[in-house]
C-alpha positions as CSV (number, residue, x, y, z in Angstrom):
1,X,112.7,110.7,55.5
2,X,115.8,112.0,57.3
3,X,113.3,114.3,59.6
4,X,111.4,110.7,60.6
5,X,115.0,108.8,60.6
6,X,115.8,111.9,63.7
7,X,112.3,111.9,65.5
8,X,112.4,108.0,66.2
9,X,116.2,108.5,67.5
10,X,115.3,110.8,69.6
11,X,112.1,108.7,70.9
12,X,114.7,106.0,71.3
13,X,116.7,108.2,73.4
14,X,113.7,109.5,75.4
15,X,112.6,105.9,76.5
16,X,116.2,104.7,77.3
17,X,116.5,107.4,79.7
18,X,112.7,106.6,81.3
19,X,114.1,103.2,81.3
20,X,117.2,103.3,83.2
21,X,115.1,105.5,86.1
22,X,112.7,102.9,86.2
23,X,115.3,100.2,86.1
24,X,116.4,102.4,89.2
25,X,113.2,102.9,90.9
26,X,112.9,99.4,91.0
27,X,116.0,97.9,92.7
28,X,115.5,100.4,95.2
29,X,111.8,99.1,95.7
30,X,113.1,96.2,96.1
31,X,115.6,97.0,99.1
32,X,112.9,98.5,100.9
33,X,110.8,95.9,100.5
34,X,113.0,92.8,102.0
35,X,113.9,95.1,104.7
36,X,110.4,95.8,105.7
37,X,109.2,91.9,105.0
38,X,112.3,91.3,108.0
39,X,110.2,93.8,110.3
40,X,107.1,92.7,109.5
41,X,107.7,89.5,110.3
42,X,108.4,89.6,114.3
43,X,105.2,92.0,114.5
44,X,102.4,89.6,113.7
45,X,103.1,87.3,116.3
46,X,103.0,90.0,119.0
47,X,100.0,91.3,118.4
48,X,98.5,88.1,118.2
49,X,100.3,87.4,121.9
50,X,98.7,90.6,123.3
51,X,95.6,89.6,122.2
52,X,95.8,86.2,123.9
53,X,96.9,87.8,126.8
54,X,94.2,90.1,126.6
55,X,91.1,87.8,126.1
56,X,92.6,85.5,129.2
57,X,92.2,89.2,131.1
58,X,88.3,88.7,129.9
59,X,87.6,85.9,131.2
60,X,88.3,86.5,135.1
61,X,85.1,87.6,135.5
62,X,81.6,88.7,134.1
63,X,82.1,92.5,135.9
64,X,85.4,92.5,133.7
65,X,85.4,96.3,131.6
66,X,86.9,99.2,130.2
67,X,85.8,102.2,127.7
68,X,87.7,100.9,125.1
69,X,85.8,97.8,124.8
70,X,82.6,99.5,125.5
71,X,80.1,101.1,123.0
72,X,80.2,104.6,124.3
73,X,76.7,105.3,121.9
74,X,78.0,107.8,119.2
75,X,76.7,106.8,115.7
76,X,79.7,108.6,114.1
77,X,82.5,106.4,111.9
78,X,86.4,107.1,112.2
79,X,88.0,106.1,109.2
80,X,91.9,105.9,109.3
81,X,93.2,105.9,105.4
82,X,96.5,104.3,105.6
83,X,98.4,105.7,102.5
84,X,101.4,106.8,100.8
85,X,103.5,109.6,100.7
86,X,104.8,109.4,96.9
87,X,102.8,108.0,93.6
88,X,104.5,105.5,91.0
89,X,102.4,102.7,93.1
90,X,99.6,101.4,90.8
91,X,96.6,100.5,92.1
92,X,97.8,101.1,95.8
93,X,96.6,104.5,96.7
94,X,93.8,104.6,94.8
95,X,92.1,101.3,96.1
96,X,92.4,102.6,99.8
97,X,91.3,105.9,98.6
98,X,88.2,104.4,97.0
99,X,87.4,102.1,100.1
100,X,87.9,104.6,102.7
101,X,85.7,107.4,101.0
102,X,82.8,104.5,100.6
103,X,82.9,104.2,103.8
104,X,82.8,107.8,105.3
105,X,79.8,108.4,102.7
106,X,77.8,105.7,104.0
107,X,77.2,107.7,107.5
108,X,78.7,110.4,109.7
109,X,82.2,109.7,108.7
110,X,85.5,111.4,110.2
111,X,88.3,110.9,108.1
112,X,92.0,110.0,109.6
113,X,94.3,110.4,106.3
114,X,97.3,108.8,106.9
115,X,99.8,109.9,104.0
116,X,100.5,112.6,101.2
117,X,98.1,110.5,99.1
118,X,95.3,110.5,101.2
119,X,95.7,114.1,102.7
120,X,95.5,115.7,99.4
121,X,92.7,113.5,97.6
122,X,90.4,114.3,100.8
123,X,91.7,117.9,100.7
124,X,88.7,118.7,98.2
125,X,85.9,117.0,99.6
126,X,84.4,119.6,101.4
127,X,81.0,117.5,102.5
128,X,84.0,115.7,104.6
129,X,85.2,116.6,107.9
130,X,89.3,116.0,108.9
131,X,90.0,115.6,112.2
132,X,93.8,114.5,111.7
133,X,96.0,113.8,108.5
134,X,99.2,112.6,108.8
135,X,101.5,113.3,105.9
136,X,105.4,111.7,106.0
137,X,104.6,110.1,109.1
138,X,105.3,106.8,108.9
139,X,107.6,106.3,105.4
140,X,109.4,104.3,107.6
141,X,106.7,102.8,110.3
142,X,107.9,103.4,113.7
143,X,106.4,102.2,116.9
144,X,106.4,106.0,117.6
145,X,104.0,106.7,115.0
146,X,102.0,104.3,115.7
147,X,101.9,105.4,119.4
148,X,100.9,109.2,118.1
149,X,98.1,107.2,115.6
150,X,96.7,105.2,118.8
151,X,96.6,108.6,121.1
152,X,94.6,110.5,118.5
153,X,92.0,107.5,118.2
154,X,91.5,106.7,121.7
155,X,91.0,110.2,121.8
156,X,88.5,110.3,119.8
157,X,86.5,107.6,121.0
158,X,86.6,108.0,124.9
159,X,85.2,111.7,124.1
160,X,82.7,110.2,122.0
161,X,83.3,112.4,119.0
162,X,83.1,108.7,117.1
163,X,80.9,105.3,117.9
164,X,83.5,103.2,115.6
165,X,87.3,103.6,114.3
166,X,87.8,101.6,111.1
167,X,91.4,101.2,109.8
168,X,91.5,101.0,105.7
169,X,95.2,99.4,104.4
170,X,96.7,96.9,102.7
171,X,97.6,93.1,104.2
172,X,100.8,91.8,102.7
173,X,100.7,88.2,101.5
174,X,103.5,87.6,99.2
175,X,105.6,89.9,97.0
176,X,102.9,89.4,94.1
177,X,99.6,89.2,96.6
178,X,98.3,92.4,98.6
179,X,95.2,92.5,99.6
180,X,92.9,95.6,100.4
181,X,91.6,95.1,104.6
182,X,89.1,97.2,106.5
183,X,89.9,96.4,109.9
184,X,87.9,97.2,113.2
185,X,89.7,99.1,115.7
186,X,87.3,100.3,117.9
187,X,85.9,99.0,119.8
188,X,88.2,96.3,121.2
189,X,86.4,93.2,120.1
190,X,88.2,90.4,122.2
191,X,86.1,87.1,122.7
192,X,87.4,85.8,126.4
193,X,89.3,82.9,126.6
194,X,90.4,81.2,129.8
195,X,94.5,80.9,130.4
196,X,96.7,79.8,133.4
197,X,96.6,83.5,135.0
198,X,95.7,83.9,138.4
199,X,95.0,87.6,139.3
200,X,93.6,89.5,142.1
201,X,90.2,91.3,140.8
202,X,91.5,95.0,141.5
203,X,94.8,93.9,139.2
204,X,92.9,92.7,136.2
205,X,91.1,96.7,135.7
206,X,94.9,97.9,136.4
207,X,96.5,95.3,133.9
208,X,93.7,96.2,130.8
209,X,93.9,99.7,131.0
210,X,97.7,99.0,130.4
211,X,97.2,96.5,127.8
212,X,94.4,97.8,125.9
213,X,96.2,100.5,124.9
214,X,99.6,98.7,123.4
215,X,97.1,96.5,122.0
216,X,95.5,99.1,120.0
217,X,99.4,100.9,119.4
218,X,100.7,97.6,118.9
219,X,97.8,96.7,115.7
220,X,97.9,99.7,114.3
221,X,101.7,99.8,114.1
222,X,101.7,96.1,112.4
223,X,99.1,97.8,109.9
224,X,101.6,100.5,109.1
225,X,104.2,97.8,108.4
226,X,101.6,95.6,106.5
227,X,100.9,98.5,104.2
228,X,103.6,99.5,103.7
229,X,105.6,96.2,102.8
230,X,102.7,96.2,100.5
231,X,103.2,99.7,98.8
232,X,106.6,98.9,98.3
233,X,105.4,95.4,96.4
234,X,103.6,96.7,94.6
235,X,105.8,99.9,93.4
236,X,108.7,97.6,92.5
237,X,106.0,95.4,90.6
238,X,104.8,98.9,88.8
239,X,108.8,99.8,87.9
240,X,109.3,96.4,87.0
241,X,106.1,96.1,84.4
242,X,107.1,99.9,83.2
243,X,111.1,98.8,82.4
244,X,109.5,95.8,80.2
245,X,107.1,97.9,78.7
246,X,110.2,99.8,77.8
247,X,112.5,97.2,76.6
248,X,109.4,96.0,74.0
249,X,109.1,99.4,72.8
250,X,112.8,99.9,72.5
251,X,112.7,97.0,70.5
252,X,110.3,98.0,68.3
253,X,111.5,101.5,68.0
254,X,115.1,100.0,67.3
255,X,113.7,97.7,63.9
256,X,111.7,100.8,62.6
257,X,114.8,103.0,63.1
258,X,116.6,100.9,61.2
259,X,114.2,100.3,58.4
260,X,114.4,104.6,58.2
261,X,117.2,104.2,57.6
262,X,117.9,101.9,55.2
263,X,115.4,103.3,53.1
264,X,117.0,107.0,53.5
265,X,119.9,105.6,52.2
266,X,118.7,103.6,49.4
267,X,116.6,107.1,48.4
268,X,119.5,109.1,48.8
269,X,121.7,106.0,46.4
270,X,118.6,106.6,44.2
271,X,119.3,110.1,43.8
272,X,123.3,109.9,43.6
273,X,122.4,107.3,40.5
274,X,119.7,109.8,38.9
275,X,121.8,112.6,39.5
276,X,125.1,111.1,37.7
277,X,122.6,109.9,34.7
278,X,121.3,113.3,34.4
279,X,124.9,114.1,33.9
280,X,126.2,111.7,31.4
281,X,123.4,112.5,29.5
């Protein structure tokens, strides 16, 4: 009884520890995601405003084009797999995992693996061909990294090594909501709209191959942010759910301890009693 009264201390010392680094893990999860929901917030309206600005470029004329909005007739697939660096996430790197290697099977897929997570999973599907991972990139999304994202996809496209560039992350709703996107890259896909621009025709060839561009740099680096803000949701969701599982088991750990113990001393009573009428008689 003594041996059992010691094993469930010591299981009430293990989980007090796992508790208080989980406790931990998620006030810092919890930082990190406020401070990305503040820079997440300016980005969606910008990329919406290059957009605009891009479909009014559109509409100045049927003879309006560019190579990035063209099909350039390769039937490969790009698929960019934004994921994460570190585990402890829950369902966040293995839903994007799942989505972007059902879509690489489905045809001539290129993979793009964007994180830790992603490079290693893909590491051992040999049927799949890698053409860029980046791992530790963007644990905190800068526009540079997106810029260095955007390069290697135009890349690819203009040279026709793929048809289609498809972006697999997360879209932050709220800190309970995250939902799983597959976004079209490439081509641009920009219905033209008419605005209150008046441009020369030479300028509006000079002004998309500017735009197109920071419009593909500036949606990728607002999916960065979006997954991200979502990882780090659903992380401090994941601590949060593991520090309650911990308190109920502490609690219940805690009652049977006690109940050990109360009957290794009522046994060892017993035994004091039996012991002195032994004695006396």
């Amino acid at each position: 009884m003594a041996e059992n009264v010691r094993a469930i201390k010591r299981r009430i010392g293990n989980i007090e520890n796992i508790r208080q680094i989980t406790k931990a893990m998620n006030a810092i999860a919890m930082t990190k995601l406020t401070r990305m929901k503040r820079r997440l917030e300016p980005v969606r309206p910008y990329v919406a405003d290059l957009e605009n600005f891009i479909a009014v470029l559109l509409a100045q004329g049927p003879d309006v084009s560019h190579p990035l909005l063209m099909n350039n007739g390769s039937d490969a697939v790009g698929v960019l797999a934004l994921n994460a660096d570190r585990g402890l996430c829950g369902r966040f790197q293995g839903e994007i995992n799942r989505k972007a290697e059902e879509l690489l099977a489905a045809g001539n897929g290129k993979l793009l693996a964007g994180g830790e997570k992603a490079k290693s999973h893909f590491a051992v599907r040999q049927w799949l061909e890698v053409v860029h991972t980046y791992p530790h990139l963007y644990e905190e999304p800068t526009p540079d990294a997106a810029q260095r994202i955007a390069h290697d996809v135009i890349e690819l496209y203009i040279s026709g090594a793929v048809g289609r560039v498809v972006v697999v992350g997360m879209q932050f709703i709220s800190d309970l909501a995250q939902r799983l996107v597959t976004e079209e890259l490439l081509p641009v896909k920009v219905q033209p709209k008419d605005g209150n621009v008046i441009l020369e025709p030479g300028d509006v060839s000079e002004m998309l191959a500017i735009a197109l561009p920071l419009y593909i740099e500036g949606r990728i680096f607002a999916l960065l942010l979006e997954t991200k803000t979502s990882e780090h949701a659903i992380r401090r969701q994941a601590m949060k759910n593991a520090t309650d599982n911990a308190d109920d088991l502490l609690t219940t750990l805690t009652r049977f301890y006690h109940k050990a113990r109360q009957q290794s001393i009522t046994r060892e009573i017993a035994d004091i009693v039996g012991g002195a009428e032994a004695l006396r008689d």
